[in-house]
C-alpha positions as CSV (number, residue, x, y, z in Angstrom):
1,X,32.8,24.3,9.1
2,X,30.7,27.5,9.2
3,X,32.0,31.0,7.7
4,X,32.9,33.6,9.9
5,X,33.7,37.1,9.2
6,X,37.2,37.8,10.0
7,X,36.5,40.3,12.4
8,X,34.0,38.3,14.5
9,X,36.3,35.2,14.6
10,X,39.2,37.7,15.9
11,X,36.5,39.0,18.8
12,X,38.4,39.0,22.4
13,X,36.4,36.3,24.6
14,X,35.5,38.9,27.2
15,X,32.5,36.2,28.4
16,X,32.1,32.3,28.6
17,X,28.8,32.9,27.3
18,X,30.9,33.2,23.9
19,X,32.2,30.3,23.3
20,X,28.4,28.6,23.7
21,X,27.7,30.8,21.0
22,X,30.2,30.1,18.9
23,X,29.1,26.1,19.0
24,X,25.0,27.2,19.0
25,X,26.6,28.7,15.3
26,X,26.1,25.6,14.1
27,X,22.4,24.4,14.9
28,X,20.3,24.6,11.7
29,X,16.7,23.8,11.4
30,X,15.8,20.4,10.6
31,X,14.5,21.1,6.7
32,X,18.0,22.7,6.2
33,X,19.7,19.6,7.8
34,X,22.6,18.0,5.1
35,X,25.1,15.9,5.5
36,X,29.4,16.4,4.9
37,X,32.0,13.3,3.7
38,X,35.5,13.7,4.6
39,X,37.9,10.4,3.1
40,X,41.5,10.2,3.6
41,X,43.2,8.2,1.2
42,X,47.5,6.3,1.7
43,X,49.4,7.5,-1.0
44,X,51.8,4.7,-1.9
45,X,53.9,3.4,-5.2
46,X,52.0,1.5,-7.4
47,X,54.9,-0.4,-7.6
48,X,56.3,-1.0,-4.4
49,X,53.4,-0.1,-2.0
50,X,55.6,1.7,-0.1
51,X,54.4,5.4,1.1
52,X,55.0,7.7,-1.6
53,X,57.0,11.4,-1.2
54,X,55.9,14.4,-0.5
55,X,57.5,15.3,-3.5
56,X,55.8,12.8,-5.5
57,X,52.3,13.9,-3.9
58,X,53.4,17.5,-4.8
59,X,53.6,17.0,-8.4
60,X,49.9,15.7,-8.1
61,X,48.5,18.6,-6.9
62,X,50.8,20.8,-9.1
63,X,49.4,18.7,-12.2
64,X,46.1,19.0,-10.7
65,X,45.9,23.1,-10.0
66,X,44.2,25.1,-12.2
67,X,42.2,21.6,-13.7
68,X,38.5,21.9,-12.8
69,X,38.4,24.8,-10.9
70,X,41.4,23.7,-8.4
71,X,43.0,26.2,-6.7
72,X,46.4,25.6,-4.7
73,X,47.0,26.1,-1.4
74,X,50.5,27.2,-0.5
75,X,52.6,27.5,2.9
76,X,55.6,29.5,1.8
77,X,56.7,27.9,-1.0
78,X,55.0,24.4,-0.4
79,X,51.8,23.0,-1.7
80,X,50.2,21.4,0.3
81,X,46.2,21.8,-0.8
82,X,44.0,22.3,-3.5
83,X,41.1,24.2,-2.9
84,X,37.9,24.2,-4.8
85,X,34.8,25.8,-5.9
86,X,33.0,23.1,-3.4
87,X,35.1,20.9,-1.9
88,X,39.3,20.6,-0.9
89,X,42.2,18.5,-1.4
90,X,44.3,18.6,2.2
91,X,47.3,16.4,3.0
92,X,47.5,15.0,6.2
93,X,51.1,14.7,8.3
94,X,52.6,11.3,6.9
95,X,51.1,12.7,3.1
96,X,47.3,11.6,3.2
97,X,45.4,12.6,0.7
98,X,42.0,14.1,2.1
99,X,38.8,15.1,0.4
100,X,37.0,17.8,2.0
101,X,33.7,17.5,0.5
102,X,31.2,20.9,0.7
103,X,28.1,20.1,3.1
104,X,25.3,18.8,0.7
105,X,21.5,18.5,0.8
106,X,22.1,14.2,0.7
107,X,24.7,11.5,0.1
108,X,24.0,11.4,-3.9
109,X,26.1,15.4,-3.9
110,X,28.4,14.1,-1.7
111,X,29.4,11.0,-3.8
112,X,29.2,13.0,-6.8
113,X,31.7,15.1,-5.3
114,X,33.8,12.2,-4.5
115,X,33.5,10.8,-7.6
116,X,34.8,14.1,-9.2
117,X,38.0,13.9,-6.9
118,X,38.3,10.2,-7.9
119,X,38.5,10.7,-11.9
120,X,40.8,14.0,-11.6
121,X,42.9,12.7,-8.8
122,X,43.0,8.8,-10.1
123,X,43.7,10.1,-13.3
124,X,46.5,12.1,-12.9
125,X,47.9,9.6,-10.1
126,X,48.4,6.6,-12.4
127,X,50.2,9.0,-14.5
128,X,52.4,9.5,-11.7
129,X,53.2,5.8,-10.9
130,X,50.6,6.3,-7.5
131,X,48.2,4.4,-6.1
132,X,45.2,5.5,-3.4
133,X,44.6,3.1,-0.6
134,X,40.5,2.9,0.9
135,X,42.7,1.2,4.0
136,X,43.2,2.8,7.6
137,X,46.8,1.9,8.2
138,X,50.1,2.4,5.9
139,X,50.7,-1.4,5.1
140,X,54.0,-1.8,4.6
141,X,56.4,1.3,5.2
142,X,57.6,2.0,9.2
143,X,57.0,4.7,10.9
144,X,61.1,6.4,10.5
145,X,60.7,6.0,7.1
146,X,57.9,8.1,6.3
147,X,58.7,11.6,6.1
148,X,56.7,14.8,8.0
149,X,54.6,17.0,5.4
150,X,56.2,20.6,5.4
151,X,53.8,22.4,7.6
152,X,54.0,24.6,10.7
153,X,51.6,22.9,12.7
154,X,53.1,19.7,12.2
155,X,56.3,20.9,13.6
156,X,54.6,21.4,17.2
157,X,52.1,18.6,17.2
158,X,54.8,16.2,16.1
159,X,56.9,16.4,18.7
160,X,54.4,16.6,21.3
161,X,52.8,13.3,20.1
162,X,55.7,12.1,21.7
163,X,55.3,13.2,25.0
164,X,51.5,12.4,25.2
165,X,51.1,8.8,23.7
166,X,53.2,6.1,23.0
167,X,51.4,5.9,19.3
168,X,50.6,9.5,18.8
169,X,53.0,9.9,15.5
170,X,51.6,6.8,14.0
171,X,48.5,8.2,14.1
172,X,49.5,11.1,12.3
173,X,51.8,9.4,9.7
174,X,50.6,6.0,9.4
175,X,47.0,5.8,9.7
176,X,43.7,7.1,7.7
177,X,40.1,8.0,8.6
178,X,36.4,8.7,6.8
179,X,34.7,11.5,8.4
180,X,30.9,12.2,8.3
181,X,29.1,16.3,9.2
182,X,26.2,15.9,10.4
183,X,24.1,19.1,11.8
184,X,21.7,19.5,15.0
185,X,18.9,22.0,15.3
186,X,19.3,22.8,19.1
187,X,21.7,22.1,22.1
188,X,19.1,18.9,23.8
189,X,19.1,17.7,20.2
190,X,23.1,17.8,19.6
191,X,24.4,16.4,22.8
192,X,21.5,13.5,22.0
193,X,23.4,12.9,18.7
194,X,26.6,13.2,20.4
195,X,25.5,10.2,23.4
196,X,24.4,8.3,19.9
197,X,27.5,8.6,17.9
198,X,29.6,7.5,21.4
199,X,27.9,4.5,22.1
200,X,27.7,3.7,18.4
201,X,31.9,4.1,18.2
202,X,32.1,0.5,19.1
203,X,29.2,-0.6,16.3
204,X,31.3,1.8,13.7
205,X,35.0,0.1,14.2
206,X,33.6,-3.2,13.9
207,X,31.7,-2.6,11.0
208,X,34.2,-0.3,8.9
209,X,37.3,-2.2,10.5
210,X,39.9,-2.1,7.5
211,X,43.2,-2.3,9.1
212,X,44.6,-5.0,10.4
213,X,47.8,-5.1,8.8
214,X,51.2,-2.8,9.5
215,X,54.5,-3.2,8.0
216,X,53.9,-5.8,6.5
217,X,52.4,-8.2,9.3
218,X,49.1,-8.7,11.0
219,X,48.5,-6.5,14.1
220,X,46.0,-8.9,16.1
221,X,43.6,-6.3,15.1
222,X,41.0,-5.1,12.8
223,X,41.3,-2.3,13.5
224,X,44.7,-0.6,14.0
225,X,43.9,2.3,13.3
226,X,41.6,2.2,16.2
227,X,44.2,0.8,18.9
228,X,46.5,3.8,17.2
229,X,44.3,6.2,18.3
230,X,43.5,4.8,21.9
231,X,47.2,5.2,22.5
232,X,47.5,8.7,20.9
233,X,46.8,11.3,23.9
234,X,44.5,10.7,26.8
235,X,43.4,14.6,27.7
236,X,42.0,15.2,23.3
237,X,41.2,11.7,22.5
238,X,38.9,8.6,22.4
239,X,35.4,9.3,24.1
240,X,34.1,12.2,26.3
241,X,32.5,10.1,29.2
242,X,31.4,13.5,30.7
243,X,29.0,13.6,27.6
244,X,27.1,10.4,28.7
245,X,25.7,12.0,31.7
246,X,21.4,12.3,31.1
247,X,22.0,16.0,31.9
248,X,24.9,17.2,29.9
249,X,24.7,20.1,27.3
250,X,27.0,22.2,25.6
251,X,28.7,23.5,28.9
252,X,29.9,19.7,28.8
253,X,32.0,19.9,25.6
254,X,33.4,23.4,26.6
255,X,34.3,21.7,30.2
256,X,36.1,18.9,28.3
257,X,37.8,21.4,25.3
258,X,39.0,24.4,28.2
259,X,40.8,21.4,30.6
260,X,42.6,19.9,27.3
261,X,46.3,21.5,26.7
262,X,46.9,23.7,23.8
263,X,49.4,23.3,21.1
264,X,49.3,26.5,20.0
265,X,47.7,29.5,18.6
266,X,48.2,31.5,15.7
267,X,49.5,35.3,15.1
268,X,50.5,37.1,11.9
269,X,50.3,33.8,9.9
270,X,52.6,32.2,12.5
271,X,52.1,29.3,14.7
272,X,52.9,30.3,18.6
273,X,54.3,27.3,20.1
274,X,52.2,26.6,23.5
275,X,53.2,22.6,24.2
276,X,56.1,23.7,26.7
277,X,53.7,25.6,29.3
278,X,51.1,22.9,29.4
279,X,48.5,25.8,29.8
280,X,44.9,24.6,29.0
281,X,42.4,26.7,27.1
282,X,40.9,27.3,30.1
283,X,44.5,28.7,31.7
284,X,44.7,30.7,28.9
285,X,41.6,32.3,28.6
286,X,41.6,33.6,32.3
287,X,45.7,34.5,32.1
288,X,46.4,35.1,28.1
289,X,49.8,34.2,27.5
290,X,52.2,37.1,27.2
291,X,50.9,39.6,25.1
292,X,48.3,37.8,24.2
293,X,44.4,37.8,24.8
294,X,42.4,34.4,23.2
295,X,40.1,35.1,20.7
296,X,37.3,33.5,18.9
297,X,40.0,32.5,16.7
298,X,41.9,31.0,18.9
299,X,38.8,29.0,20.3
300,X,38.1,27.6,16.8
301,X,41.9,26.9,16.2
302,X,41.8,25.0,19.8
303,X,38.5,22.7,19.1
304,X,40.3,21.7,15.6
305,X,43.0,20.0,18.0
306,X,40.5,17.7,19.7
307,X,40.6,14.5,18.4
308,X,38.0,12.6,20.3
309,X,35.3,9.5,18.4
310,X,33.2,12.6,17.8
311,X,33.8,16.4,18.0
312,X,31.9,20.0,17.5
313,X,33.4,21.6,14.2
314,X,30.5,23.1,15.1
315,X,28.5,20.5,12.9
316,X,29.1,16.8,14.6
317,X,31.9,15.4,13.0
318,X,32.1,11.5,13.4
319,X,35.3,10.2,13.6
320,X,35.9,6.6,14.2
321,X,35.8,4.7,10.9
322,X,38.7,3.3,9.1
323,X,39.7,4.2,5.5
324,X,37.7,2.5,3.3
325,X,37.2,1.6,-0.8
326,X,35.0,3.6,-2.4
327,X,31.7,1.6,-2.3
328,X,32.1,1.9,1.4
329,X,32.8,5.0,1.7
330,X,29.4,6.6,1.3
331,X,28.0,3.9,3.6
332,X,29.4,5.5,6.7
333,X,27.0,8.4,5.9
334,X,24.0,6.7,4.9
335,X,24.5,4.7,8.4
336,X,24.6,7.8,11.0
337,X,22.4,10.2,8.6
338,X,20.0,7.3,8.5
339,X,20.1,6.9,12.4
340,X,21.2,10.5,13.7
341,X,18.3,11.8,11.5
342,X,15.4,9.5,12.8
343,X,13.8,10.1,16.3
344,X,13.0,6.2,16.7
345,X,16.3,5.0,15.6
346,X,18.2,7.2,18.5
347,X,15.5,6.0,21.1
348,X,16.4,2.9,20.2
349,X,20.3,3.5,20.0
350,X,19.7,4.2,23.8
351,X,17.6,1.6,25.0
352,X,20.5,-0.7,23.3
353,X,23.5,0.8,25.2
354,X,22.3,3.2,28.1
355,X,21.6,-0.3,30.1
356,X,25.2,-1.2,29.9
357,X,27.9,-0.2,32.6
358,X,30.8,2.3,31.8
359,X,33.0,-0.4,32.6
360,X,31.1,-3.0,30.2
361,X,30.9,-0.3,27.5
362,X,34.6,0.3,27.6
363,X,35.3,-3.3,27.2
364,X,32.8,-3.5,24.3
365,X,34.8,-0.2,22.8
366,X,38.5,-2.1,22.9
367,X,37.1,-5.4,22.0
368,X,35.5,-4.0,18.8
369,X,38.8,-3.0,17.7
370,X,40.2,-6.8,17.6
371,X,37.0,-8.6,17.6
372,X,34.8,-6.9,14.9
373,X,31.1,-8.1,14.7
374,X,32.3,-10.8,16.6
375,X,32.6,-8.3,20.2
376,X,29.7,-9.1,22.4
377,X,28.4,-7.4,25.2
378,X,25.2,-8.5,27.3
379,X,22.9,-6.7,24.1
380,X,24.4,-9.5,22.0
381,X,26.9,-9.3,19.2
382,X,28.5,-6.4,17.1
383,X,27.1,-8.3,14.4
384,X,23.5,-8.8,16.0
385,X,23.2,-5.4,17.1
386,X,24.7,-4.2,13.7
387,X,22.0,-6.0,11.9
388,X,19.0,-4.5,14.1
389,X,20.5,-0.9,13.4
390,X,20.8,-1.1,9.7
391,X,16.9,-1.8,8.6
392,X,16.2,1.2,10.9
393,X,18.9,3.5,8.9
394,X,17.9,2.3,5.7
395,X,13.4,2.8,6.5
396,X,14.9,6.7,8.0
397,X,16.5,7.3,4.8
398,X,13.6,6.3,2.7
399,X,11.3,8.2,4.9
400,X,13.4,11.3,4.8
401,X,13.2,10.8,0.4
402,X,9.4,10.8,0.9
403,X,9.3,13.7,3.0
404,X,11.1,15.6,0.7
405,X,14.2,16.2,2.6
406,X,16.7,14.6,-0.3
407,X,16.6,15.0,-3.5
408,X,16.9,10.8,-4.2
409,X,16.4,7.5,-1.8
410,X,19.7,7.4,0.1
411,X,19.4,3.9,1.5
412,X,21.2,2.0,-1.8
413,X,24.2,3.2,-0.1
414,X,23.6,0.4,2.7
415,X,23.8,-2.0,0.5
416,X,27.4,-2.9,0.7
417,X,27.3,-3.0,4.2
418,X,24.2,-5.8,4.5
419,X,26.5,-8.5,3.5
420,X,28.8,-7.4,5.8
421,X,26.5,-8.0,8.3
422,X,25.2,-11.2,7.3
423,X,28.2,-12.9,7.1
424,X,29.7,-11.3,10.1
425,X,33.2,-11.0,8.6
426,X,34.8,-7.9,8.0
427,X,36.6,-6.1,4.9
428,X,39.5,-6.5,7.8
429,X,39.2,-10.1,7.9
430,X,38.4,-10.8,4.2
431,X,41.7,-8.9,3.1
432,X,43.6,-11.1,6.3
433,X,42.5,-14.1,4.4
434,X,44.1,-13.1,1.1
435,X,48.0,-11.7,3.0
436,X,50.1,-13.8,1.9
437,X,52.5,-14.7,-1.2
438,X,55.3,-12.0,-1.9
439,X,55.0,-8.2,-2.0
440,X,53.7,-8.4,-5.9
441,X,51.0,-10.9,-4.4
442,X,50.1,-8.8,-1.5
443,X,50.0,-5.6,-3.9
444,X,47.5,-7.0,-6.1
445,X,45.6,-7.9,-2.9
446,X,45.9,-4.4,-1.8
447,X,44.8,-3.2,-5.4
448,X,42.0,-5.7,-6.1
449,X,40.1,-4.5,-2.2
450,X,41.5,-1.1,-1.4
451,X,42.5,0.7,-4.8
452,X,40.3,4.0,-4.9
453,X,40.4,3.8,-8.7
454,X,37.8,0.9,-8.8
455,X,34.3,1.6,-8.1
């Protein structure tokens, strides 16, 4: 996320010209491009597996503050952050522990970053009795008994997640995601990235598909997490068709984020409850609400309630692979910076999927989530078109080295995901294959795969 000065981001949107500004913010030029890595981690009893407390995950962080230049992060009394020199610590609703990594020249700052976060937080954690999960869904605790993080805006979105979806709260309590930043240099060029990384969605479940166990029991999918989040809310997530069209642009995204209902906004530190009047951003901007007018503010508070595969933050923030161990982790990156970053791997990312049918898309797109590299569309298999995508990643990433635009070859990061590929089975299927036994057996499953302490 850019900086903005305070007063600028509390401007009155007097003109819909603004909020096009406000997302052109984040086009760079293309020698200043970088990249951003966002994990979420399940924090769960080393001993039980079961989801740990917030109480338990506030000790970490108090243990943690002040230790390497963390900072906390309070609401009232609670801590619920750390906040660094270059990165974050964030919890997520159900207790998620999230990284927040600063935007970095290449993958080698992010995963030094990371690895940072893993010795201080690891560390401390085992300490503590904790273990970190690289896995998208909570495995063995139910939904009723994990408990809400104490914070504001989860005391609006929660119960709203109940009117929208029939999943929405499992998606905020049970499930975790790895996030990728990526930046544009112009509106043709973002909305091209933002076609890519939709028609890739299907390619990115199958191929980072690590969660196909909940409470306890196979799902029938690979990818929970992804059937979770179909069944979340309709109007903020999944894909934005609109954005497929050949002339779409930023006026597209704004279309989609102004007809979308607001939770809430924000005033005097104090979340305004907006779920009850069903008034979208758009509603709001011509009417206000009461006595109030939106704001820039209120724009940027809005677009960080959109939840689709990919969203404007204003960098592109890519949204729809699972949770994963940490040798995975930065391979989410090195795939889209590799292919977002390299005009003939997007031409090709078109020819591949612009020849398919919404309808056949959208099959491919729920079939990815059960199927893995196994879902096949009339351009072959997940697996085949997987394995034509990642030599083009990996030859962009050594070309961008040898232009100078990284500070180190990035590719080694596909490595992990080339066996993947060649086998066609999944870190979902390969930890089905080992569920069985008793909890203790299951645990050292879970620890063996998914434990963020190993490498």
């Amino acid at each position: 996320m850019l900086p903005f000065a305070s007063d600028k981001h509390a401007q009155l949107i007097d003109a819909p010209q603004q909020l096009k500004e406000f997302l052109l913010r984040g086009a760079r030029p293309r020698k200043d491009w970088g990249v951003g890595l966002e994990s979420e981690k399940l924090v769960v009893d080393r001993q039980t597996g079961e989801v740990a407390s917030y109480e338990r995950i506030r000790d970490l962080l108090a243990r943690l503050e002040g230790v390497g230049g963390w900072e906390g992060s309070y609401e009232g009394e609670h801590l619920l952050g750390l906040q660094g020199k270059r990165s974050s610590i964030t919890l997520e609703p159900g207790g998620q522990l999230e990284l927040s990594g600063r935007f970095c020249c290449d993958i080698h700052c992010s995963w030094r970053d990371l690895s940072r976060y893993r010795q201080l937080v690891m560390e401390t954690g085992r300490e503590l009795d904790l273990m970190f999960l690289g896995l998208g869904v909570q495995p063995f605790t139910p939904l009723e008994k994990i408990d809400w993080l104490p914070k504001a805006r989860y005391d609006v979105m929660g119960p709203y997640m109940l009117k929208a979806g029939s999943m929405g709260q499992r998606m905020m309590k049970q499930t975790a995601g790895t996030q990728v930043n990526l930046d544009y240099s112009d509106e043709a060029d973002c909305l091209r990235k933002l076609r890519a990384v939709q028609w890739l969605a299907p390619v990115c479940y199958a191929l980072f598909a690590n969660s196909p166990v909940m409470e306890d029991n196979p799902t029938g999918f690979l990818s929970t997490r992804g059937h979770i989040w179909s069944h979340t809310d309709a109007d903020r997530c999944g894909l934005i068709l609109q954005l497929f069209a050949p002339d779409a642009g930023f006026d597209s995204y704004i279309e989609y984020a102004l007809n979308v209902p607001m939770y809430f906004i924000q005033r005097d530190n104090r979340y305004i409850n907006l779920t009850n009047q069903r008034l979208t951003f758009g509603h709001y901007l011509e009417t206000g609400w009461q006595e109030c007018k939106a704001t820039l503010a209120d724009w940027d508070l809005h677009l960080s309630t959109l939840f689709p595969e990919v969203r404007l933050r204003p960098q592109i923030e890519i949204r729809s692979a699972d949770s994963l161990p940490p040798a995975y982790t930065a391979s989410v990156a090195a795939f889209y910076k590799g292919l977002l970053y390299c005009d003939d791997a997007l031409t090709r990312i078109e020819s591949l999927f612009n020849c398919l049918s919404e309808e056949d898309f959208l099959q491919l797109y729920r079939d990815s989530w059960k199927l893995g590299l196994k879902a096949t569309s009339s351009q072959g298999s997940l697996q085949e078109i997987a394995a034509e995508l990642l030599p083009l990643a990996s030859t962009s990433l050594r070309r961008q080295f040898e232009a100078g635009c990284t500070g180190a070859d990035e590719s080694s990061f596909l490595y992990p995901l080339k066996e993947l590929v060649e086998s066609g089975e999944t870190l979902a299927e390969q930890l089905l294959a080992r569920w069985r036994g008793s909890r203790e057996e299951k645990l050292k499953v879970l620890f063996d795969r998914c434990d963020f302490s190993h490498r």
